[in-house]
N, C-alpha and C positions, 0 to 999 in steps of 0.2 A: 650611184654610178650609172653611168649609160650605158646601156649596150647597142654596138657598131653594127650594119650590117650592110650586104654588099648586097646593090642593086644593078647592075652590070657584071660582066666579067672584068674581073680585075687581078692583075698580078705584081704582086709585090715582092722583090727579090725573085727569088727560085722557087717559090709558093703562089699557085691560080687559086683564086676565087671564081664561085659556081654565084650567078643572082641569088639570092636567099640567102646567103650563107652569112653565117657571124664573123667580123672580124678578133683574131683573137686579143686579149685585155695586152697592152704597150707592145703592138706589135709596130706601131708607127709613134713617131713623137706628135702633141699637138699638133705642131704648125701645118704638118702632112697630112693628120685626120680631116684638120679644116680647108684644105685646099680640095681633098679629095669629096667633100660636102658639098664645095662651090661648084664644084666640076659635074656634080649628082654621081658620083661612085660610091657613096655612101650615105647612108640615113642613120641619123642617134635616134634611141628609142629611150624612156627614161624606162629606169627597172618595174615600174607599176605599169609599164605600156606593155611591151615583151620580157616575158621570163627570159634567161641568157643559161644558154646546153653548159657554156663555161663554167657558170656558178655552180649549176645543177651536179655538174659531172668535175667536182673543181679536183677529185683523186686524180683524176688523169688530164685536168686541163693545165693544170700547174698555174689556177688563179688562187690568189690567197683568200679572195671571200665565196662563201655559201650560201646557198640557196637549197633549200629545202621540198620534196614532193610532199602534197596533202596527202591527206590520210584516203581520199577517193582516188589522187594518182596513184599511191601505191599500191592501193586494190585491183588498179586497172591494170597499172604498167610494169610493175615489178614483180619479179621472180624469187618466191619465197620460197 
């Protein structure tokens, strides 16, 4: 799976995008992801390139796959 990310401000519907920011998993159909690629409002990253906070945090992103912290992120980043 790719993960989407905003490299401009961009607003979609009633929702802004911040530059950096993930776009979320089918928030647009293809043919709109790849217009907004031609346009540069958006860069694909494959999943071994950037980790996705969506997969990571999939309880509250309401994507259906996951992604996992190492065992060194959770020692770093998580609250035990």
């Amino acid at each position: 799976m790719k993960t989407l990310v905003v490299i401009r401000a961009l607003q979609i519907g009633e929702c802004h995008f911040k530059h950096g920011e993930e776009l979320p998993p089918h928030a647009l159909p293809r043919e709109a992801i790849e217009l907004h690629i031609e346009r540069k409002h958006l860069v694909e990253y494959d999943a071994s390139e950037r980790r996705s906070l969506h997969r990571l945090l999939h309880r509250f992103s309401d994507c259906s796959q996951a992604e996992r912290l190492s065992s060194a992120e959770l020692a770093a980043y998580a609250l035990t």
